[in-house]
C-alpha positions in Angstrom: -90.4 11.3 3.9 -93.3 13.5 3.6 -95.4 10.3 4.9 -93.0 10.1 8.1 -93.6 13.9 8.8 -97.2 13.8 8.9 -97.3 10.3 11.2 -95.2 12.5 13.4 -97.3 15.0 13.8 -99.7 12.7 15.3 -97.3 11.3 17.8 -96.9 12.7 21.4 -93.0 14.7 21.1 -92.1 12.5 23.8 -92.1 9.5 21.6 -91.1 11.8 18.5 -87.7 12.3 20.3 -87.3 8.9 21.6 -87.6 8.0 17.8 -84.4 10.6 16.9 -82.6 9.7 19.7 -82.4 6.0 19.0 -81.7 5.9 15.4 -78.9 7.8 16.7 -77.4 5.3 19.1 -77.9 3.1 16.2 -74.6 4.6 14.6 -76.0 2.2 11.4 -76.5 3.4 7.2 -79.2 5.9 6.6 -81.2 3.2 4.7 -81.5 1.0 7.8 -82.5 3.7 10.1 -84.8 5.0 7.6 -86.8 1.4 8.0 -86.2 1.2 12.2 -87.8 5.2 12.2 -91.1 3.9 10.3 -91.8 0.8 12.1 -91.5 2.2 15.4 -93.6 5.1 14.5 -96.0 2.3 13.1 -95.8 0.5 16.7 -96.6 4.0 19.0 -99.9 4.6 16.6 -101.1 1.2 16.8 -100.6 1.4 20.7 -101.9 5.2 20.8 -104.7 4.6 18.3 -107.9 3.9 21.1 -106.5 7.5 22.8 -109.7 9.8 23.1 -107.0 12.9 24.1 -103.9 14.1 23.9 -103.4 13.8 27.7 -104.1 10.1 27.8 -101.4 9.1 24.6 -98.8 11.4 26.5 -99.4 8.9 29.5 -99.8 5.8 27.2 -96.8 6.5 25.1 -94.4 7.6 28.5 -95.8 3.6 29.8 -94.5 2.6 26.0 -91.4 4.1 26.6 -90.9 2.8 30.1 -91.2 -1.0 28.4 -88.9 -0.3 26.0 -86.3 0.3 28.8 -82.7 1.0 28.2 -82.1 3.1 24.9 -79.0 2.8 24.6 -79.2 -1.1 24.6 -82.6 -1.4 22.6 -80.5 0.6 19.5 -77.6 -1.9 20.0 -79.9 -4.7 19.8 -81.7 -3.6 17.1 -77.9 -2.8 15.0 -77.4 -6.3 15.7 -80.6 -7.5 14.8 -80.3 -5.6 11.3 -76.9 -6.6 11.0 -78.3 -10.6 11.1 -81.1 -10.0 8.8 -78.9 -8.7 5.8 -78.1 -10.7 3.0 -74.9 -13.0 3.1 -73.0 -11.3 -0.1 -73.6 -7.9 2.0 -72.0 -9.1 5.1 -68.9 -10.6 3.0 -68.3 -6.7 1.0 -68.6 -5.5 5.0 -66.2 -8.1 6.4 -64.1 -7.5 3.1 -63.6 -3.7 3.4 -63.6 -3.8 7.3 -60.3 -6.1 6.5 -58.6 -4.0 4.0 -59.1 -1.1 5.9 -57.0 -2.9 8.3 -54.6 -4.0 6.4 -53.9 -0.6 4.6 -53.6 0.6 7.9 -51.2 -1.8 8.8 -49.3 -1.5 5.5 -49.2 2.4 6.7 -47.3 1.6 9.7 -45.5 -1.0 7.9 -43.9 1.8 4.9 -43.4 4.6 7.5 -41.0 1.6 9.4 -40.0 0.2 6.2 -38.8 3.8 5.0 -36.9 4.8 8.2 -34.4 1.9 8.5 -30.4 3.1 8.6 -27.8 0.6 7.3 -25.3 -0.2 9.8 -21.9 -0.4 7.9 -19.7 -3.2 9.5 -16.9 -4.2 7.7 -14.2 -2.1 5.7 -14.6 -3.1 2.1 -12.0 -0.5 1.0 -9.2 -1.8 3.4 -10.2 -4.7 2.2 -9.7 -4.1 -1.2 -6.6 -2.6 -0.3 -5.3 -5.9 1.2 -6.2 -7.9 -2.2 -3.9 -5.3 -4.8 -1.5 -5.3 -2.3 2.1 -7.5 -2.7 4.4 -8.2 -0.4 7.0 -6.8 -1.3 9.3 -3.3 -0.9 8.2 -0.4 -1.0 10.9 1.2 -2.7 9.6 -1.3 -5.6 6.6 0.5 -6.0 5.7 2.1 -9.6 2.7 4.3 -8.6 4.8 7.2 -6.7 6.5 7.6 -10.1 3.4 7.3 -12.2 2.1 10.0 -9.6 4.8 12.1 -10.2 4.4 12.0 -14.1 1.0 13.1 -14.0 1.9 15.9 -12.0 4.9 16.8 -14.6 3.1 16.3 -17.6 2.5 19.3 -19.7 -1.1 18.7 -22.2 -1.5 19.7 -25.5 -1.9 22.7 -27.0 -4.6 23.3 -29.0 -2.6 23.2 -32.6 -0.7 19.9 -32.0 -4.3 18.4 -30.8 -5.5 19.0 -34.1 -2.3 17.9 -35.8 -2.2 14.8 -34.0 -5.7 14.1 -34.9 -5.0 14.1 -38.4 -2.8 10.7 -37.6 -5.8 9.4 -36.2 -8.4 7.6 -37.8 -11.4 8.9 -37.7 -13.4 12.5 -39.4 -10.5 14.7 -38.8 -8.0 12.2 -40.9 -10.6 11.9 -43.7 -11.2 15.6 -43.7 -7.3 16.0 -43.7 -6.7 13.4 -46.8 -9.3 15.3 -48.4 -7.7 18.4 -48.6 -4.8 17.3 -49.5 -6.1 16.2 -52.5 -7.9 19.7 -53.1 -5.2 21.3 -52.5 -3.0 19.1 -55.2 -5.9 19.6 -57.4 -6.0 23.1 -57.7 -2.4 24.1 -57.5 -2.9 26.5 -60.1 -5.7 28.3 -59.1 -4.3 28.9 -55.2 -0.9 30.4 -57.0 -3.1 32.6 -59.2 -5.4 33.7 -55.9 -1.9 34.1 -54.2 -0.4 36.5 -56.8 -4.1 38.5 -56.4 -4.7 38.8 -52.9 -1.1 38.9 -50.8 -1.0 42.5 -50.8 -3.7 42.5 -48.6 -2.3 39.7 -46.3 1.0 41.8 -46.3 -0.9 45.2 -45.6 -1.9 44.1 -42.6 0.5 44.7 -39.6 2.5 42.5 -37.9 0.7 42.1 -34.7 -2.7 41.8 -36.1 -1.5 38.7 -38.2 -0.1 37.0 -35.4 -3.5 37.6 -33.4 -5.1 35.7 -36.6 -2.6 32.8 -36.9 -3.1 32.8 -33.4 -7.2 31.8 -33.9 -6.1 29.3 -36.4 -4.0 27.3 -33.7 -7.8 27.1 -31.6 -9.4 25.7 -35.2 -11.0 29.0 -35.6 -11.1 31.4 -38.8 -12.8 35.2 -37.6 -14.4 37.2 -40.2 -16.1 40.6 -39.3 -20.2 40.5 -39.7 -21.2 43.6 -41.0 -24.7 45.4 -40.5 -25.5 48.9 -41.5 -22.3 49.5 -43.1 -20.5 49.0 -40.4 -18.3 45.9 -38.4 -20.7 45.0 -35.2 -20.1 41.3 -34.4 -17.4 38.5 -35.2 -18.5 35.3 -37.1 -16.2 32.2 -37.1 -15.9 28.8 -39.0 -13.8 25.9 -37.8 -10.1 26.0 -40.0 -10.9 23.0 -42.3 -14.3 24.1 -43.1 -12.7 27.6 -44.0 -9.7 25.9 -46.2 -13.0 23.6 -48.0 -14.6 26.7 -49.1 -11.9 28.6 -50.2 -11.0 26.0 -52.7 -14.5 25.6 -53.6 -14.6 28.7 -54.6 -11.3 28.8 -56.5 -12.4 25.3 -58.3 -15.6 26.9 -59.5 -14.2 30.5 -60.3 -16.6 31.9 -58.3 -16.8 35.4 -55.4 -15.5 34.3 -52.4 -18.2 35.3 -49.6 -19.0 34.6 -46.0 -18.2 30.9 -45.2 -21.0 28.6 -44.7 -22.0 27.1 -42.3 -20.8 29.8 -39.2 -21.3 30.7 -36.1 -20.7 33.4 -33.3 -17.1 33.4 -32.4 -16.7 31.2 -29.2 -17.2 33.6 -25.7 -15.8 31.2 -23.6 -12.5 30.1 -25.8 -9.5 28.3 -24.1 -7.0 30.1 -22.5 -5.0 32.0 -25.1 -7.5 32.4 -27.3 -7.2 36.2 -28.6 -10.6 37.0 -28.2 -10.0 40.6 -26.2 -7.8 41.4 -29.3 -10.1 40.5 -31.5 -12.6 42.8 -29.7 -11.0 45.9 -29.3 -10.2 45.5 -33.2 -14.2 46.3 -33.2 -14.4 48.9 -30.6 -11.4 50.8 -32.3 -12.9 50.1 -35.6 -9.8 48.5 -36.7 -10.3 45.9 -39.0 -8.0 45.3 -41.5 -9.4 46.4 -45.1 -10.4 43.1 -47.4 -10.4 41.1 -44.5 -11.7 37.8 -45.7 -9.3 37.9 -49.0 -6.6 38.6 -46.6 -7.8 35.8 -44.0 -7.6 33.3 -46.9 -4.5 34.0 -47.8 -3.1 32.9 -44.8 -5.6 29.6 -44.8 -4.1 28.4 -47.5 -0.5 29.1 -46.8 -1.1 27.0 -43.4 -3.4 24.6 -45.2 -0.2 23.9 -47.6 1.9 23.7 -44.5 -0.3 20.6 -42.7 -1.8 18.7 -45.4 0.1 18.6 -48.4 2.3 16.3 -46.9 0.8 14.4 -45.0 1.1 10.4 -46.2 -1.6 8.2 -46.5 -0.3 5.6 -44.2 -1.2 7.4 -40.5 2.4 5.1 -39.8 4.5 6.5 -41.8 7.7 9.0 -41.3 6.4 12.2 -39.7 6.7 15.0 -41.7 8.1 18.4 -40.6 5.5 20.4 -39.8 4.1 17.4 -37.4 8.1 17.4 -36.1 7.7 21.3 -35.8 4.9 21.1 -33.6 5.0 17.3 -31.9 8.4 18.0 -31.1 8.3 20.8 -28.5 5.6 19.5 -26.6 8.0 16.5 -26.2 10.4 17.7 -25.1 8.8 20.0 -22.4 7.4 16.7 -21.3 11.1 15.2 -20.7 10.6 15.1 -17.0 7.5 13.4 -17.1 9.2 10.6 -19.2 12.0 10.0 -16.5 9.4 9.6 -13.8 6.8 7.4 -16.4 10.0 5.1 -17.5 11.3 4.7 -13.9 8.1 3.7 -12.5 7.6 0.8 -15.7 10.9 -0.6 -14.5 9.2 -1.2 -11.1 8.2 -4.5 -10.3 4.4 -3.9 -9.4 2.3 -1.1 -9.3 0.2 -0.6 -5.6 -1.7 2.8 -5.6 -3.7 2.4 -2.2 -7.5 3.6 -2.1 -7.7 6.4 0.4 -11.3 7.8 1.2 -11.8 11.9 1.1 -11.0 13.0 5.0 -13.4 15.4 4.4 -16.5 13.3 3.2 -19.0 11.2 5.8 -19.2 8.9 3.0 -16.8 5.9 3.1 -18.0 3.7 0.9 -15.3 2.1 -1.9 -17.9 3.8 -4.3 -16.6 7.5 -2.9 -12.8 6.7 -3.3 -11.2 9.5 -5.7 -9.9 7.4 -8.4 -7.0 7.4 -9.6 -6.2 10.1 -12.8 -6.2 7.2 -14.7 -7.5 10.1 -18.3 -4.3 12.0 -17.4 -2.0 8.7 -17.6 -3.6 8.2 -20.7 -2.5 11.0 -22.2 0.7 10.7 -20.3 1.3 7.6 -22.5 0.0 8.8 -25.9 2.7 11.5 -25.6 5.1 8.8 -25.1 4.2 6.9 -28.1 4.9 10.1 -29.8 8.1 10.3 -29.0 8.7 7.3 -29.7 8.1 7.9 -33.2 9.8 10.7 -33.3 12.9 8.3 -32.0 12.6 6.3 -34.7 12.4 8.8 -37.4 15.1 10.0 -36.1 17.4 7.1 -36.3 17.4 6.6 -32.5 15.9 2.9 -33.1 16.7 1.5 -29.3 15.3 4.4 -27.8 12.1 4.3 -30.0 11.9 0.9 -28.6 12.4 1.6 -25.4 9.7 4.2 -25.4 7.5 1.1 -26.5 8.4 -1.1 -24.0 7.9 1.3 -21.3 4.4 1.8 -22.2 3.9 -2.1 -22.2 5.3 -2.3 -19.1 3.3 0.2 -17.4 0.5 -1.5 -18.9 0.9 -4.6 -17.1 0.8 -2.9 -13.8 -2.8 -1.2 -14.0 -4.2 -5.3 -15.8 -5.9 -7.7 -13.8 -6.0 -6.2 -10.3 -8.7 -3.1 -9.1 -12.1 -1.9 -10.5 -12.5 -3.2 -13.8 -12.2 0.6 -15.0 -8.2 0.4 -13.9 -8.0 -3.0 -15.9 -9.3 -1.9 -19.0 -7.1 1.8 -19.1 -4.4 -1.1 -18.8 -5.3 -2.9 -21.8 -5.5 0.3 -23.6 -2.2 1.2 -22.9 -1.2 -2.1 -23.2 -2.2 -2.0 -27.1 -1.0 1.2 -27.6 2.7 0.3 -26.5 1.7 -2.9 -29.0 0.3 -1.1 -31.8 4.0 1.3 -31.6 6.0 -2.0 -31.2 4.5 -3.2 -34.6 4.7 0.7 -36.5 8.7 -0.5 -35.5 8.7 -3.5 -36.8 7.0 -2.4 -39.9 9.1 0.6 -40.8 12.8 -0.3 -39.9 15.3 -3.0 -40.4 16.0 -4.9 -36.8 18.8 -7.2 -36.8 18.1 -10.4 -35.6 19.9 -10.0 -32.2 18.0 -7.1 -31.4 14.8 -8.8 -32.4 15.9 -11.6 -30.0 16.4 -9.3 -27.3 12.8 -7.6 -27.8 11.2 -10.5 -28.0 12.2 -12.1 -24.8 11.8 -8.5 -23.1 7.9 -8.5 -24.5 7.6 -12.3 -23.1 8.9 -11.0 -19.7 6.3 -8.4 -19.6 3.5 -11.3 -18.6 5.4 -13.9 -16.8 2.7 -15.5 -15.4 0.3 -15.0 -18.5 -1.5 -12.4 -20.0 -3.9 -10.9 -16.9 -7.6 -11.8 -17.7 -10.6 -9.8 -15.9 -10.3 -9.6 -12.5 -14.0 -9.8 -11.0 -13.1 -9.6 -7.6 -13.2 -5.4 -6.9 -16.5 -5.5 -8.1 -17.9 -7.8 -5.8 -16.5 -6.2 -3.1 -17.6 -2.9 -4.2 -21.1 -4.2 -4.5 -21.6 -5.9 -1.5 -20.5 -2.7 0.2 -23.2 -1.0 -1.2 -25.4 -3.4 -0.1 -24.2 -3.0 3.5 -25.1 0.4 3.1 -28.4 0.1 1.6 -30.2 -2.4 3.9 -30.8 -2.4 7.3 -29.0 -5.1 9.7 -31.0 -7.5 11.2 -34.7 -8.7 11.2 -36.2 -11.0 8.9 -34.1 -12.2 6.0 -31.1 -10.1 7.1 -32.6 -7.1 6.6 -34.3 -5.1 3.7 -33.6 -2.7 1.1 -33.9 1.2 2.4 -36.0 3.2 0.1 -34.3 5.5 -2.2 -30.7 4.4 -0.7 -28.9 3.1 -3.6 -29.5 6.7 -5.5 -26.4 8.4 -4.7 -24.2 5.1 -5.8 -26.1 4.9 -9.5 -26.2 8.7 -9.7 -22.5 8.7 -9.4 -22.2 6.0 -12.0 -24.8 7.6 -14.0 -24.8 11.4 -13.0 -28.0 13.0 -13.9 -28.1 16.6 -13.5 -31.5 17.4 -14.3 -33.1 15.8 -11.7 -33.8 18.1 -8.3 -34.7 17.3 -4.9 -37.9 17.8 -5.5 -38.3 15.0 -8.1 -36.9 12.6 -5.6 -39.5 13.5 -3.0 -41.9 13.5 -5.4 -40.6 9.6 -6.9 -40.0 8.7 -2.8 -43.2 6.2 -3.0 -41.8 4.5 -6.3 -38.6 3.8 -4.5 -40.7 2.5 -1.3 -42.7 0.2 -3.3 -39.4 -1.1 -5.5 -37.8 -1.5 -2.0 -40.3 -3.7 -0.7 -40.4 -6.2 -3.7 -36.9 -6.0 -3.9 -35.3 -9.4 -2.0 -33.9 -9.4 1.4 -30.1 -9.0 2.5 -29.2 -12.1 2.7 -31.0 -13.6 -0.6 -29.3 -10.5 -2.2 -25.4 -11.1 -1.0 -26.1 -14.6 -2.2 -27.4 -14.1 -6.0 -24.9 -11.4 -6.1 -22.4 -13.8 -5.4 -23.7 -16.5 -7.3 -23.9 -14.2 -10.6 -20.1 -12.5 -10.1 -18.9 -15.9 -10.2 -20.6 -16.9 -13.6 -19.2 -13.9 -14.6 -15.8 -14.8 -13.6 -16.1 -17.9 -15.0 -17.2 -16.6 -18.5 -15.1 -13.8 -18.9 -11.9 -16.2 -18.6 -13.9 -18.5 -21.6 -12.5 -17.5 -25.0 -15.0 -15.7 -27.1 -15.2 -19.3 -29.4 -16.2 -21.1 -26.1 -18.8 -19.2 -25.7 -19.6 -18.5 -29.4 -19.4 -23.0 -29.7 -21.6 -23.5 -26.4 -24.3 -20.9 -27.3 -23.9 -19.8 -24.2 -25.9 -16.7 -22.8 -24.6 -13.5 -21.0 -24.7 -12.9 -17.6 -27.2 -10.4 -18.0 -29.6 -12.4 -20.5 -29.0 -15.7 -17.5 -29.5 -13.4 -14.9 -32.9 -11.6 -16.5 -34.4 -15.3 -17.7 -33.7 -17.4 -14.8 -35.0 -15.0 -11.9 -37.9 -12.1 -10.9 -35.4 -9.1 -12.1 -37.4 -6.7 -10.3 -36.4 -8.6 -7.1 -33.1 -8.3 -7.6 -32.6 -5.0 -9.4 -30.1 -3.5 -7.5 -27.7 -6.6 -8.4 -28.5 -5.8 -12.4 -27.7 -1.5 -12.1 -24.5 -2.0 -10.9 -23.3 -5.7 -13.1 -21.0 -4.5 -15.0 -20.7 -5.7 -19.2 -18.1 -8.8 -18.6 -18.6 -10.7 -22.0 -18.1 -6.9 -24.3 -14.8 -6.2 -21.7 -13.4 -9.5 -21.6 -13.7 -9.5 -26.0 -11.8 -6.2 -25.7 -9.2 -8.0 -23.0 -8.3 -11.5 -25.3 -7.9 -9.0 -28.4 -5.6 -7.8 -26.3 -4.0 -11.1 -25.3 -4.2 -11.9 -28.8 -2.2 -8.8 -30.3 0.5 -9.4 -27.7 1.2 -13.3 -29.0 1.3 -12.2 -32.1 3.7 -9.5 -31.4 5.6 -12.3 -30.1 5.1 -14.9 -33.0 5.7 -12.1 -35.5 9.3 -11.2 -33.7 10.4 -15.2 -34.1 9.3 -15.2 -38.1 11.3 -12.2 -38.4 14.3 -13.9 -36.6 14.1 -17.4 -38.3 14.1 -15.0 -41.7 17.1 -13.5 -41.1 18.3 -16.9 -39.9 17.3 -18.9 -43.3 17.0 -16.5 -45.3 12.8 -17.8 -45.6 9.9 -18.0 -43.7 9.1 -20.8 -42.0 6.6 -23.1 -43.3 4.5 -23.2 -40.2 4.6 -21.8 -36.6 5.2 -24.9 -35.6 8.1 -25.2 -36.9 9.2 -22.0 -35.0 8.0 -24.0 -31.9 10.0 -26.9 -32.5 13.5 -25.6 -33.3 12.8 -23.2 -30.0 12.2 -19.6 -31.7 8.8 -19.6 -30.2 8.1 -21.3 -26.8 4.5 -21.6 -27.6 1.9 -21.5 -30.5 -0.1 -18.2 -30.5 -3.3 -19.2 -30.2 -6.8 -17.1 -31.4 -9.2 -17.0 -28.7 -12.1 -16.7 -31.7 -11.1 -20.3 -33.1 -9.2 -21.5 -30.2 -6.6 -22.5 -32.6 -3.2 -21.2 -33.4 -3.3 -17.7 -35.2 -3.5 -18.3 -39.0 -0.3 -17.9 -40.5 0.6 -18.0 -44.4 3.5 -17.3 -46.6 3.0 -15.4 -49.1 5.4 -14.3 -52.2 8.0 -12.4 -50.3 6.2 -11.7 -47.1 3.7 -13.5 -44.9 0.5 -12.7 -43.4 -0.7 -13.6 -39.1 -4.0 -13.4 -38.4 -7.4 -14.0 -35.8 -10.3 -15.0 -37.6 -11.8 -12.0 -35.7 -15.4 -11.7 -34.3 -17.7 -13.7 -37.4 -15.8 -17.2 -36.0 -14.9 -17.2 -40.2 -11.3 -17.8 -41.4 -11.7 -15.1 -44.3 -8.6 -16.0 -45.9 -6.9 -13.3 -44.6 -10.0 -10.5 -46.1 -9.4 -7.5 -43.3 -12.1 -6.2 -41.4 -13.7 -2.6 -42.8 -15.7 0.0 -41.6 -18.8 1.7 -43.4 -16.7 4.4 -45.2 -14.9 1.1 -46.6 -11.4 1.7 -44.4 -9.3 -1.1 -43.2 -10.6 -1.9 -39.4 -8.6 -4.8 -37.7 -11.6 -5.6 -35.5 -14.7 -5.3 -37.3 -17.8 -8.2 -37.8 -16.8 -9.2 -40.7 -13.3 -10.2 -42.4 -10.5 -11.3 -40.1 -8.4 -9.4 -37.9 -4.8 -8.7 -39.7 -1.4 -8.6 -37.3 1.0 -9.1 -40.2 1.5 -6.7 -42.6 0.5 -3.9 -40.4 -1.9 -1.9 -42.6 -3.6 1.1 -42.4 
């Protein structure tokens, strides 16, 4: 550079400035111009060399100048010039960036299109869906206002008879509950000798003030003062169980009974009822009742007596009073709700229509309320209490009833709707089953009346046992996709950026996530948009895979098992680009789990069925039969039941003076009639291994 500076020096400023004012019309690198700068300042010296005076290379260099002509077409030329003289692998980076540029400007325009499509919604998918659950037939025959009703009449739980009804079920709160009852059988002694100690200070304590502490037992809650400084500041709590548990821990090992562990703060936000402002102002008044925790344990035990010591071991068995004491009421407050729930099963088909919220813009089938399908749920459970508590009570053809009212509900809500309505209708469908059996299991049925329930339960299903339905979920899909891609233009249309998030995040709320983090995620969901497939290609593989799973959920689980046959998911992830097709994977639902969980229940109802006939052809013969075909062939039974995990009949054996009907269950194994178990070694009638047990009905 310093070179160039001093050759300029030497040069006449006219030519100096010609020089600048080339190189830059050149509009070329740095480099380049660096080279064009020295050799025409090489050029003007050789021409001004023979100059005797500055006046005479002004003159030559202006005649130099005048040659060169044009400067704005001698830097163009010489660009061009340049441009030819450089190497070949130079001019294909050039020509290679030049064309990316392009296209990344192009693929700008093409993302700030791609991102502003709208869907253009066309047809009515919930109408539509309306028109498939809908029969022709009266109105006046319709089950659902009566259903509706009964949900509006039903009155829930209360907080005690939850937790006593738990301790029927399996689970940790029956365990817990079978092992106090054996503590408290265990140490019968001790708890009479802590009861002659410490009832005075149970019974010092004034009547209102005990009923505000039995009051926090019916919640599952034991308060004890926490003191600090001498003095009560703070409530403590421990669940009921835990506070029975150490109590008789403490009597067992003859040792101080202190502070429960583990504990916690008292609840702030209790259910309603829950006596916490009493509780309170026992605090602010300084009021607490002297001994309080030997007083408090007291009354534990005494109510610890009163739900567990007679609880039986079989979660079937004859209620006991204290589950009558508190089961009962709740009952009978729902009495209403029972008319309304048994007039609606007496129905002949259940249509609940799917409405869209007035209110909302959206009106896809994905925004329909649903129906209160928890609340039925609960609805039923009640009823299955009371029919237990009907046939405790001696009123046999009522408990029955109750049963068969359940069942028949059940078949209303199977095969028809979104797969969630099918499967609350296989639950209630075995829990009217599971009721039916406690029955059969527990009282003596003469054989007419077994006649007359077995060809009610075999008019529950006259055309068969409903299988899954796949045909709501298609249409709910493909409504989603006529709201997620645009209509028209190549391939039907394409998938709108960030579209499908409100339809997964109502299947799969997630409340941590903001606005801002989908802005921020807005370019993932562009570029899983534009690999996704087109409209078209999309209706059809979502099409295509519905129908394979259609036609594997109606395959038996040993058709499957026997074939080897793969899932729809592991067909639909190993035969095509998943990430083309994701939106069709998010919203497939599991078929092959659901339709196991839908042939057990096909499975429990024939052998509900079978078992009623061997009952009857015993009280006929005064034996069991020595096959179920026989019971088929002398027309007790009008078909063999068959097990969907062998796809032969149920397994049936006589045994000394009873007989035994079971599925070989999920391990395809005929066990010999071994149940199923679960890790804590209890009897589980669907489990992985060991069969699954109708007949006897065990625990």
């Amino acid at each position: 550079m310093s070179d160039r500076k001093s050759d300029s020096k030497s040069l006449p400023a006219i030519a100096v400035e010609y020089v600048h004012r080339l190189l830059k019309k050149m509009h070329y690198r740095r480099k380049v111009r660096d080279d064009v700068e020295a050799e025409l300042k090489a050029h003007f010296e050789d021409e001004l060399k023979d100059c005797k005076t500055g006046e005479e290379k002004e003159q030559k260099a202006r005649q130099l100048l005048s040659d060169f002509g044009d400067l704005k077409l001698l830097a163009i030329l010489l660009r061009r010039a340049k441009k030819r003289c450089r190497p070949l692998w130079r001019t294909v980076i050039a020509r290679t960036f030049q064309a990316i540029g392009v296209l990344i400007v192009c693929f700008i325009f093409y993302a700030i299109w791609f991102s502003f499509g709208e869907p253009n919604p066309r047809i009515d998918y919930v109408q539509l869906l309306n028109r498939m659950n809908q029969p022709e037939v009266l109105n006046h025959d319709n089950a659902w206002p009566h259903y509706e009703k009964a949900i509006e009449l039903y009155v829930p739980q209360s907080p005690i008879v939850k937790q006593v009804i738990s301790y029927r079920r399996g689970g940790k709160a029956r365990e817990n509950a079978l092992r106090l009852k054996d503590l408290l059988r265990d140490n019968q002694q001790q708890i009479q000798a802590w009861f002659e100690k410490n009832r005075k200070y149970w019974d010092n304590i004034n009547p209102e003030q005990q009923s505000v502490i039995l009051k926090c037992f019916e919640y599952d809650w034991v308060p004890f003062p926490k003191i600090a400084y001498q003095d009560y500041n703070e409530w403590y709590a421990t669940t009921f169980f835990r506070m029975a548990e150490h109590i008789l821990r403490c009597l067992n090992d003859d040792a101080e009974l202190l502070d429960p562990h583990p504990r916690g703060i008292l609840p702030v936000q209790a259910q309603p009822g829950f006596p916490g402002d009493e509780l309170k102002s026992w605090l602010k008044e300084g009021n607490i009742p002297p001994n309080f925790i030997q007083a408090v344990s007291v009354a534990v035990l005494h109510e610890a007596i009163k739900r567990f010591s007679n609880l039986p071991k079989d979660f079937r068995g004859e209620l006991t009073d204290m589950e009558l004491e508190y089961i009962g009421p709740w009952v009978r407050q729902n009495e209403a709700a029972w008319q309304e729930f048994l007039a609606g099963s007496a129905k002949s088909y259940c249509y609940r229509p799917y409405i869209n919220d007035p209110n909302t813009k959206n009106k896809s089938v994905f925004s329909i309320p649903m129906a209160p399908l928890s609340s039925l749920r609960e609805l039923v459970r009640m009823i299955a209490w009371r029919s237990r508590i009907d046939r405790d009570q001696g009123r046999l053809q009522q408990s029955i009833e109750d049963c068969l009212a359940i069942a028949r509900a059940a078949g209303h809500w199977q095969g028809k709707g979104t797969l969630v309505e099918q499967l609350v209708g296989n639950a209630i469908s075995g829990l009217g089953h599971a009721e039916i059996l406690s029955v059969l299991a527990n009282q003596m049925i003469s054989a007419n009346e077994l006649q007359r329930l077995q060809e009610q339960m075999s008019q529950i299903y006259p055309g068969g046992y409903p299988l899954i339905n796949m045909e709501g979920e298609r249409i709910a899909f493909l409504d989603i996709v006529q709201r997620s891609f645009t209509d028209g233009g190549p391939g039907g249309g394409h998938l709108i950026p960030g579209s499908w998030g409100g339809y997964i995040e109502s299947t799969y709320p997630d409340p941590d996530v903001d606005v801002d983090e989908k802005l921020f995620f807005m370019p993932l969901y562009t570029a899983a948009s534009m690999a996704h497939a087109r409209r078209d290609a999309t209706v059809a593989k979502a099409n295509e895979i519905y129908a394979l799973q259609s036609d594997v959920a109606r395959m038996t689980p040993y058709q499957r098992h026997a074939s080897d046959l793969k899932t729809a998911d592991q067909i639909m992830y190993e035969s095509w680009n998943s990430y083309r097709f994701f939106l069709v994977g998010v919203f497939m639902p599991a078929t092959s789990r659901i339709s196991e969980i839908v042939y057990r229940g096909k499975t429990h109802h024939e052998a509900i069925v079978a078992i009623l006939a061997i009952q009857r052809w015993r009280l006929k013969k005064d034996q069991y039969p020595g096959s179920l075909g026989e019971l088929v062939t002398a027309g007790f039974l009008n078909e063999l039941p068959m097990d969907p995990w062998s796809d032969k009949p149920l397994v049936y054996k006589k045994t000394d003076d009873d007989f035994i009907l079971y599925s070989v269950g999920y391990n395809f194994t005929d066990d010999g009639g071994e149940p199923g178990r679960d890790r804590n070694g209890q009897i589980r009638q669907w489990s992985d291994k060991g069969d699954a047990i109708f007949w006897p009905v065990t625990n």
